[in-house]
MITI-787887 format. One line per 10 residues: number of its first residue (from 1); their letters; for each residue x, y, z of C-alpha. Coordinates in nm, 4 decimals, padded with zeros to 6 digits. Each point is the difference from the previous one (the first is absolute). Layout:
BEGIN
NUM	a	X/Y/Z  ... $
# end
This chain:
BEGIN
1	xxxxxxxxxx	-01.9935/-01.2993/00.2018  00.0437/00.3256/-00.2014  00.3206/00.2033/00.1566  -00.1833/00.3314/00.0231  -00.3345/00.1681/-00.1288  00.1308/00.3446/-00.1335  00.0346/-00.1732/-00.4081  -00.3592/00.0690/-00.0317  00.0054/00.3235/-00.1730  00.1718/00.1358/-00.3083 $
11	xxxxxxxxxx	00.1500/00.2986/00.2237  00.1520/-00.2851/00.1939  -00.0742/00.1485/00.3172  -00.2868/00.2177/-00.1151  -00.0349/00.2548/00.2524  00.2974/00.1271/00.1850  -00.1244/00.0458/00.3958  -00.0578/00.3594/00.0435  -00.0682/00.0208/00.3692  00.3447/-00.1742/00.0453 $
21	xxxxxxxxxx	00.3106/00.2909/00.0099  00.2841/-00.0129/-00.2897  00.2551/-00.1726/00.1585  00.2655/00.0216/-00.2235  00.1961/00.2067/-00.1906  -00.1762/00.2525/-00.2218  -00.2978/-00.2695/-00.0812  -00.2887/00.2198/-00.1415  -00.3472/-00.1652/00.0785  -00.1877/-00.1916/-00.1851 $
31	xxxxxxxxxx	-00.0976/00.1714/-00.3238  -00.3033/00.1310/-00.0857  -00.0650/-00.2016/-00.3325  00.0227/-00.3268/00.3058  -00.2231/00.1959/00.2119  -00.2700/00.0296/-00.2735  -00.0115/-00.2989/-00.1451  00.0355/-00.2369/00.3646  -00.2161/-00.2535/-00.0127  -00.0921/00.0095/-00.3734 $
41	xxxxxxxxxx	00.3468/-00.2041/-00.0594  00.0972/-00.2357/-00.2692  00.1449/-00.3431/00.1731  00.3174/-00.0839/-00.0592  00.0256/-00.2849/-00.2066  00.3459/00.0014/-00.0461  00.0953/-00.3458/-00.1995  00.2978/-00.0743/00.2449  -00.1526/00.1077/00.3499  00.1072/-00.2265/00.2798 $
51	xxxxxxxxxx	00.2219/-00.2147/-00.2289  00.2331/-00.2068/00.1176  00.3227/-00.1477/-00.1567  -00.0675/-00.3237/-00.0325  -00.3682/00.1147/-00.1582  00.2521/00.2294/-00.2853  00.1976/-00.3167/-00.0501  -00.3221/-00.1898/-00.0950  -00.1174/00.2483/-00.2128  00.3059/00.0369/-00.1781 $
61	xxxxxxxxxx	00.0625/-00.3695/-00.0862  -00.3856/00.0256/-00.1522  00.0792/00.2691/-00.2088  -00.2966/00.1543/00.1517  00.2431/00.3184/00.0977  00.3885/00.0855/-00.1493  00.2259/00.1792/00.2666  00.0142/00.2199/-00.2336  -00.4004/00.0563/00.0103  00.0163/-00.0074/00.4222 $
71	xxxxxxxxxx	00.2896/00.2485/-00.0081  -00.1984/00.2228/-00.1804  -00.3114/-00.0388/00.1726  00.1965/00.0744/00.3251  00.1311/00.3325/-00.1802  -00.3294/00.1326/-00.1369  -00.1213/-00.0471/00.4360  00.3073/00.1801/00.0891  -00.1116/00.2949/-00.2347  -00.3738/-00.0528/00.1043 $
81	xxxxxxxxxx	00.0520/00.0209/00.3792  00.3510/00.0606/00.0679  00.0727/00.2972/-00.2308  -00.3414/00.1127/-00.0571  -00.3551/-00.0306/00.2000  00.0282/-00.0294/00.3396  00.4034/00.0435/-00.0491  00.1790/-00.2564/00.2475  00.3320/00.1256/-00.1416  00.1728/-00.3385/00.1497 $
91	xxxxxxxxxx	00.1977/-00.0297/-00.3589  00.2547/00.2254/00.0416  00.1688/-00.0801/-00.4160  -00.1201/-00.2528/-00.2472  00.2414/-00.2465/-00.1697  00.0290/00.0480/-00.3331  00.1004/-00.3037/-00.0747  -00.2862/-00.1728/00.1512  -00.1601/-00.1217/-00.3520  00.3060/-00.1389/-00.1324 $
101	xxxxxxxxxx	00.0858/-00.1906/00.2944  -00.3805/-00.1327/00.0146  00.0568/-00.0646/-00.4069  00.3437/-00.2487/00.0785  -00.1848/-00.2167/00.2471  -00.2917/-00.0605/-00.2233  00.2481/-00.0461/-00.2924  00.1608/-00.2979/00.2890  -00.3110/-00.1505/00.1148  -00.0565/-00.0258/-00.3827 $
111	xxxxxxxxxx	00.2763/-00.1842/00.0084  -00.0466/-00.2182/00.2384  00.2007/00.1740/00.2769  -00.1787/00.0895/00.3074  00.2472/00.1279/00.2589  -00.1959/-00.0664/00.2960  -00.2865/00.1520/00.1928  00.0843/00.3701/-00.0514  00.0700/-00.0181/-00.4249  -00.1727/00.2789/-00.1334 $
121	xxxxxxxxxx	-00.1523/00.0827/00.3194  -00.0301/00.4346/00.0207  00.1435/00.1634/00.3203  00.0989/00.2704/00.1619  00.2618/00.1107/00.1975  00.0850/00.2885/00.3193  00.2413/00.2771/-00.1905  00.3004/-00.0382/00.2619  00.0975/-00.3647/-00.2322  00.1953/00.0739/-00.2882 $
131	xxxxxxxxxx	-00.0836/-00.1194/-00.2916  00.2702/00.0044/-00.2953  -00.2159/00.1789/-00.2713  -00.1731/00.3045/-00.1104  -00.1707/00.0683/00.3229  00.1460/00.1980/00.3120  00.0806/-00.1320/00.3411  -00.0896/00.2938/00.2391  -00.1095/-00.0902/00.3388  -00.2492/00.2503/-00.0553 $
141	xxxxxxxxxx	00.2435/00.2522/00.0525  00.0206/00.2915/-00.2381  00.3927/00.0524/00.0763  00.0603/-00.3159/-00.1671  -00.2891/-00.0094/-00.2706  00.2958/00.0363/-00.2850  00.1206/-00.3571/00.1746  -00.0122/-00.3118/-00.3159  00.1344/-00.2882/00.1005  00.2899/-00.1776/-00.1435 $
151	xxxxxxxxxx	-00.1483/-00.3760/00.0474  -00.3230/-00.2063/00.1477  00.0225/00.0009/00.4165  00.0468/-00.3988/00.0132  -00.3350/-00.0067/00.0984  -00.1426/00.1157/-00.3205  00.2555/-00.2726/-00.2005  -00.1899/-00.2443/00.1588  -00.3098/00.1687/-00.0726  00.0731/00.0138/-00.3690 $
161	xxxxxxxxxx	00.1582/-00.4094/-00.0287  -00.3134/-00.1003/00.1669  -00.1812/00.1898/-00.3229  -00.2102/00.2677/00.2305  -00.0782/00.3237/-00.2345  00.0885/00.3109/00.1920  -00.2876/00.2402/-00.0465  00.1710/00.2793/00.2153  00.0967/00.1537/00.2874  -00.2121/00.0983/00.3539 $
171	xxxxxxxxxx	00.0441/00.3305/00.2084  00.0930/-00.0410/00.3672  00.0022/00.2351/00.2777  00.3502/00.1804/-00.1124  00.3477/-00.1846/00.1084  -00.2374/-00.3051/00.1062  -00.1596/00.2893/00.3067  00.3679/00.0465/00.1325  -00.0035/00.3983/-00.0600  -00.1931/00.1828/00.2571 $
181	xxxxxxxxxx	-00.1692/-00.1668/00.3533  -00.2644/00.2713/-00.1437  -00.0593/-00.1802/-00.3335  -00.3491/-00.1141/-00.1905  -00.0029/-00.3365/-00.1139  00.0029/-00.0704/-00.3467  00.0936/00.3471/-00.0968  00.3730/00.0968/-00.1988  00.0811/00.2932/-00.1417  00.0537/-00.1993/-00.3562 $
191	xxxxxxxxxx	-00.3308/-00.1631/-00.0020  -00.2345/00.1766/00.2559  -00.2563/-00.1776/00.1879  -00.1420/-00.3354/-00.0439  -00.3788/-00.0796/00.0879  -00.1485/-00.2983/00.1640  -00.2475/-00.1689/-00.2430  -00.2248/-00.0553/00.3181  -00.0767/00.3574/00.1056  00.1877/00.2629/-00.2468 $
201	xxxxxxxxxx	00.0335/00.2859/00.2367  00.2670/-00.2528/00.2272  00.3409/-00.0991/-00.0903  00.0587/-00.4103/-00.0545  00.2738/00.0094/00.2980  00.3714/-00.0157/-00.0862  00.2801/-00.0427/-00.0899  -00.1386/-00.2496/-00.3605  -00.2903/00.2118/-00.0022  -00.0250/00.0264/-00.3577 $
211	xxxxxxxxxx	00.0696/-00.3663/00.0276  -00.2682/-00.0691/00.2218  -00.2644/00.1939/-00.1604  00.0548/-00.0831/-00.3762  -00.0146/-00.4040/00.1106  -00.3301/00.0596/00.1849  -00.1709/00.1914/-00.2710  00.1064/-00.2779/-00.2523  00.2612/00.2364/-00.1954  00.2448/-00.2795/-00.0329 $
221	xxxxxxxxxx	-00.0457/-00.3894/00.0722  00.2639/00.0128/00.3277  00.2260/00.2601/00.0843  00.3408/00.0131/00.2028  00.1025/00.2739/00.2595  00.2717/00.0303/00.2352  -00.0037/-00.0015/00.4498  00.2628/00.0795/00.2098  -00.2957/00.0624/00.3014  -00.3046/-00.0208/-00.1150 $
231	xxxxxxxxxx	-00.0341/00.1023/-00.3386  -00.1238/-00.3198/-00.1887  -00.2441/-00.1340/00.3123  -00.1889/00.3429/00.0561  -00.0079/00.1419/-00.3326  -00.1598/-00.3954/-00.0604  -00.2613/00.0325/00.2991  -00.1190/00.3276/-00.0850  -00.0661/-00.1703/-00.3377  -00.1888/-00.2775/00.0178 $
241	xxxxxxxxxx	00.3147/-00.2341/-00.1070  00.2347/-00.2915/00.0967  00.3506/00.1442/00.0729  00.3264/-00.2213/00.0817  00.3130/00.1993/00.1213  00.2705/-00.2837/-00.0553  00.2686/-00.0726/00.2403  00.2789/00.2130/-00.0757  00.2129/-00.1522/-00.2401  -00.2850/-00.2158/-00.1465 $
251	xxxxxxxxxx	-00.0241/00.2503/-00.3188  00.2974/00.2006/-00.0753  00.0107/00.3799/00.0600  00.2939/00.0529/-00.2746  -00.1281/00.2986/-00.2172  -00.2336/00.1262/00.2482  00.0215/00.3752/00.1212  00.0483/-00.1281/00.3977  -00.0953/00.1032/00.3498  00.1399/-00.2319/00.1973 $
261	xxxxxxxxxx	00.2479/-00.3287/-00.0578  -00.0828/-00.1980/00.2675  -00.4213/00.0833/-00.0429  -00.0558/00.0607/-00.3639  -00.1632/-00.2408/-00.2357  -00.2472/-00.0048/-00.3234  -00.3135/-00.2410/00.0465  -00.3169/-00.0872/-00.1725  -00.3377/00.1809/00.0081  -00.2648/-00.1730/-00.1271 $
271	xxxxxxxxxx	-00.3883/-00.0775/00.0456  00.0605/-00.3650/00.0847  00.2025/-00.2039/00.2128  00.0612/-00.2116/-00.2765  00.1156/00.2946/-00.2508  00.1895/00.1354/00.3005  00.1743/-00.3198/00.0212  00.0978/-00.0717/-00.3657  00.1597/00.3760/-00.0244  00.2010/-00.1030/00.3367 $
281	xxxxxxxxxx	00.1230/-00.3631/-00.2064  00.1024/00.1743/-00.3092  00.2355/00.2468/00.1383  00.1500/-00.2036/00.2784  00.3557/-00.0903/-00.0768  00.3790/00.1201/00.1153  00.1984/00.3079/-00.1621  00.3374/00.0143/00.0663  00.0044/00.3722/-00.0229  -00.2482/00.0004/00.3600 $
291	xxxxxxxxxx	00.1996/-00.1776/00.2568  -00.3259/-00.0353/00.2174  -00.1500/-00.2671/-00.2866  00.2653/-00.2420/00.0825  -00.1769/-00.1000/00.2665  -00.2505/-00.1004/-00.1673  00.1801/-00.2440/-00.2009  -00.1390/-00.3782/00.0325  -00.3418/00.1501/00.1753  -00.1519/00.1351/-00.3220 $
301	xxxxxxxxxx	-00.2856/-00.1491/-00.1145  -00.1191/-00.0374/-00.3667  -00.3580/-00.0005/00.0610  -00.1752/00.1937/00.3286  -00.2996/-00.1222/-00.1072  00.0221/-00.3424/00.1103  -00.0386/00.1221/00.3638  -00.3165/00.1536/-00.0536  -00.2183/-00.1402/00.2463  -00.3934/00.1115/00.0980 $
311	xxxxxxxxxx	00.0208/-00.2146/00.3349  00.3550/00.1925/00.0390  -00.0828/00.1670/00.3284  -00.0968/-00.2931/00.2288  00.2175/-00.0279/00.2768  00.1122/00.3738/-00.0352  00.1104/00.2597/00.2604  -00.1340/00.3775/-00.0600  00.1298/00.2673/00.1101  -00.2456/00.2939/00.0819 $
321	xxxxxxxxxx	00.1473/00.3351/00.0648  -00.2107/00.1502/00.2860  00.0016/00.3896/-00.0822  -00.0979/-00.1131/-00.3859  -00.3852/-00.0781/00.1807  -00.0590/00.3618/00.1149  00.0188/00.1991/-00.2830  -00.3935/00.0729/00.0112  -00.2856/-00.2274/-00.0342  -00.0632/-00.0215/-00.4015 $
331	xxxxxxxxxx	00.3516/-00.0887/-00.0577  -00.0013/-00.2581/00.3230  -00.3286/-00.1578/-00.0821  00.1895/-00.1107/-00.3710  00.3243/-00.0899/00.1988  -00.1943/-00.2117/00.2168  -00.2063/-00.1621/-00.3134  00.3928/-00.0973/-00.1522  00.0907/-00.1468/00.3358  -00.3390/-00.2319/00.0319 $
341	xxxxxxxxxx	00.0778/-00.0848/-00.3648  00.3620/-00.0781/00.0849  -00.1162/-00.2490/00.3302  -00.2855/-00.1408/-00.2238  00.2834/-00.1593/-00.2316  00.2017/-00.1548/00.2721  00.2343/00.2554/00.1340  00.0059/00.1201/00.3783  00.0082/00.3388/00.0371  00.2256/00.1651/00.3327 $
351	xxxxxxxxxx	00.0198/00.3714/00.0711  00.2949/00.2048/00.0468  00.1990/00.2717/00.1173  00.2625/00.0916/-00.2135  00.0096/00.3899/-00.0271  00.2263/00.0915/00.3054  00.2177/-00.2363/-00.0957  -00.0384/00.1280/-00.3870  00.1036/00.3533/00.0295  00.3665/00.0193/00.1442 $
361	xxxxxxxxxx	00.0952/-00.2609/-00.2781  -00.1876/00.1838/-00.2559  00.1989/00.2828/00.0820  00.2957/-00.1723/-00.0539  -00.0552/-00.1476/-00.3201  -00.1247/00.3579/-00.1354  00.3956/00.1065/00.1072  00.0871/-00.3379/-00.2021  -00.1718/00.1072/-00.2925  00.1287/00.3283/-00.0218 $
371	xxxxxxxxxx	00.3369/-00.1284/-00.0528  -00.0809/-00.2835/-00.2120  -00.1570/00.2577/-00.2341  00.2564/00.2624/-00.0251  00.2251/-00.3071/-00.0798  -00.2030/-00.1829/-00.2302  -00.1795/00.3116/-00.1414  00.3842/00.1338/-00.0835  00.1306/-00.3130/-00.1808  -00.3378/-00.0431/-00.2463 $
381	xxxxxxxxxx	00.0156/00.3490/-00.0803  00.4068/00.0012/-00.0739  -00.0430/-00.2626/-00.2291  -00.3398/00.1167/-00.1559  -00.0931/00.2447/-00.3241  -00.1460/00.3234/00.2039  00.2191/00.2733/-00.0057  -00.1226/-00.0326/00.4026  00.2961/-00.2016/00.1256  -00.0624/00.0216/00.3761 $
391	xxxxxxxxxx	-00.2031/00.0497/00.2943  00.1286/00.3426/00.0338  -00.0304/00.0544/-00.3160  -00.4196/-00.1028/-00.0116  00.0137/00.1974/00.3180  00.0838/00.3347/-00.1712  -00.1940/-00.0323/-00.3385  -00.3266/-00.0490/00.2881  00.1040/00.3619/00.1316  00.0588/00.0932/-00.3646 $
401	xxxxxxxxxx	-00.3118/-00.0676/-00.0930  -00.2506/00.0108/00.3116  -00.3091/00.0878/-00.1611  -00.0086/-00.3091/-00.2157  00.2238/-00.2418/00.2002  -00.1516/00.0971/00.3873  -00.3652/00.1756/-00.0569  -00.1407/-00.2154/00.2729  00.2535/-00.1088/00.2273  00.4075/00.0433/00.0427 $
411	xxxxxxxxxx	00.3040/-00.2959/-00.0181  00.0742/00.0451/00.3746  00.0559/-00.4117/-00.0043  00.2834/00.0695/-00.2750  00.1582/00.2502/00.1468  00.0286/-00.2278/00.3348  00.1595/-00.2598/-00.2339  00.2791/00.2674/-00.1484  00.1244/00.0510/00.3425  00.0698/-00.3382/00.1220 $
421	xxxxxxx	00.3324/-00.1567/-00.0992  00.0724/-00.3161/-00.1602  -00.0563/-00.4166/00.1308  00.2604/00.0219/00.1959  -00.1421/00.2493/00.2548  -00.0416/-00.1525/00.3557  -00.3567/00.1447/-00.0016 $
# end
């Protein structure tokens, strides 16, 4: 079954909807070069549409493709679509190092030396995990867009042993959406907004938007972003792909601009369960430098994969959440299709009522959060390159420079998190 529809046309999207309002920030409309040549498009016949890693893998070992010849492949259809035509923007920088990292795995498989299922396997990754090279670690933000790291988040050490080629970096709705409660998803002042490949004029959802949309539109082969609430599974919805947020302390956070300590984690997203799952196997694994990984230790497993199971949801107990069935009839007639599909496979299916219960406790995590990022925020940015060295300080280069840092919406959320106090507050 093909995943989506919309990779039938060389515009990707062709079209943009123009009865549908912009809703996002400063999206112009579909241009009128689209406009005059809809339906009269070229299909896409992009070589390495729909691939999966395990497809790569086959066509690497018959010399049929190089990583090399993928990785640039994958570049030239982030400059078709992403930087150019119908202009996605989900690639916030490019790794310049790409090609010579693609060049060392071929030069190993060569050899003889096949790491495992990721070598020479192009990626990308959301731009709050630093990466110890020539690229920038920014959050988005502009305040910090001098920020290099020093070294590879753990993550991305694992990422490199296992022999993946980092392509580059995504954009993300600015400090992973923790600025404003009047933000846009997928918009930062550093990279602007990112598109969904499905209808151009909407954003992909956030906070891995650029994550999100560059996976679905086949810019990279899988791509990682980052949740504390949210911001892997929507941003994955919206986009047609499979998203896994681990259990915290699954994947280490250390060398990840935070949110929250006791919510935040990276995870896989990914067109297929099974690429989902060998992204979730490869960086698995305890650091000692994140306390939370340590419980992890004897649970890991070396291979997700092996659970994979189509029969997997006999016997299973679903959730519904009532209110999600009344949000008008288009949208309720394709819930209702998932939830036949669902029951058709073996799982029972119970409605619920959660959302009274919900709100006082998401209330109180928001007041969690707001200390857990002052405190977190505080410590990556005293150790880090920008000349930004604290939340106050990212705070007053905003007011410094509103008309590129706030056009659309203010940092109300940050300014919440200056005033609180430390962990130890009673509150």
């Amino acid at each position: 079954m093909h995943r989506r529809n919309f990779l039938k046309t060389g515009s990707l999207a062709g079209l943009t909807l123009s009865t549908l309002a912009v809703a996002s920030c400063n999206l112009a409309p579909a241009d009128k070069k689209q406009e005059e040549t809809a339906g009269n498009e070229k299909p896409d016949d992009f070589a390495l549409n729909e691939v999966t890693i395990d497809t790569l893998q086959q066509k690497m070992q018959s010399k049929e493709y190089t990583s090399r010849s993928i990785t640039e492949m994958y570049l030239k259809r982030i400059n078709d679509i992403d930087k150019s035509g119908p202009k996605l923007n989900a690639v916030i920088e490019l790794n310049k190092d790409a090609l010579s990292i693609a060049d060392a795995m071929d030069k190993e498989r060569a050899a003889g030396k096949v790491r495992g299922p990721l070598h020479g396997i192009p990626m990308l990754i959301k731009d709050n995990i630093s990466t110890g090279d020539t690229m920038h670690t920014t959050a988005g933000a502009l305040a910090i867009a001098d920020n290099i790291a020093k070294e590879d988040a753990f993550i991305v050490k694992k990422l490199r042993a296992a022999g993946a080629v980092l392509l580059g970096k995504t954009n993300l709705s600015e400090w992973a959406n923790f600025r404003s409660t009047h933000s846009t998803s997928a918009w930062s002042s550093r990279g602007g907004q990112t598109r969904c490949p499905y209808i151009l004029d909407r954003n992909p959802s956030g906070s891995s938007a650029g994550s999100g949309s560059a996976a679905s539109a086949n810019l990279c082969a899988i791509a990682i972003g980052t949740e504390t609430d949210g911001s892997i599974v929507s941003p994955s919805s919206v986009n047609g792909l499979v998203g896994i947020k681990p259990t915290v302390g699954l994947w280490s956070r250390t060398g990840i601009i935070p949110i929250s300590k006791t919510q935040d984690t990276a995870g896989p997203m990914g067109r297929t369960v099974r690429d989902a799952a060998i992204l979730l196997s490869a960086l698995a694994g305890e650091d000692s430098q994140d306390s939370y990984t340590a419980a992890s230790k004897g649970k890991v497993e070396a291979d997700y994969t092996k659970f994979l199971d189509a029969n997997g949801l006999q016997g299973k107990r679903i959730g519904i959440e009532k209110s999600a069935m009344k949000l008008g009839p288009a949208m309720d007639g394709l819930f209702q299709q998932a939830i036949e599909i669902l029951k058709s496979k073996g799982a029972t299916v119970v409605e619920v009522e959660l959302n009274k219960q919900l709100k006082p406790i998401g209330n109180a995590e928001f007041t969690v959060l707001l200390y857990e990022f002052k405190d977190g925020l505080n410590k990556y940015l005293g150790a880090a390159t920008s000349k930004v060295k604290s939340l106050a300080d990212v705070i007053a280069f905003n007011k410094q420079n509103e008309a590129k840092a706030m056009p659309f919406f203010k940092q109300e959320t940050l300014e919440l998190a200056q005033k609180k106090g430390d962990l130890n507050q009673k509150e």
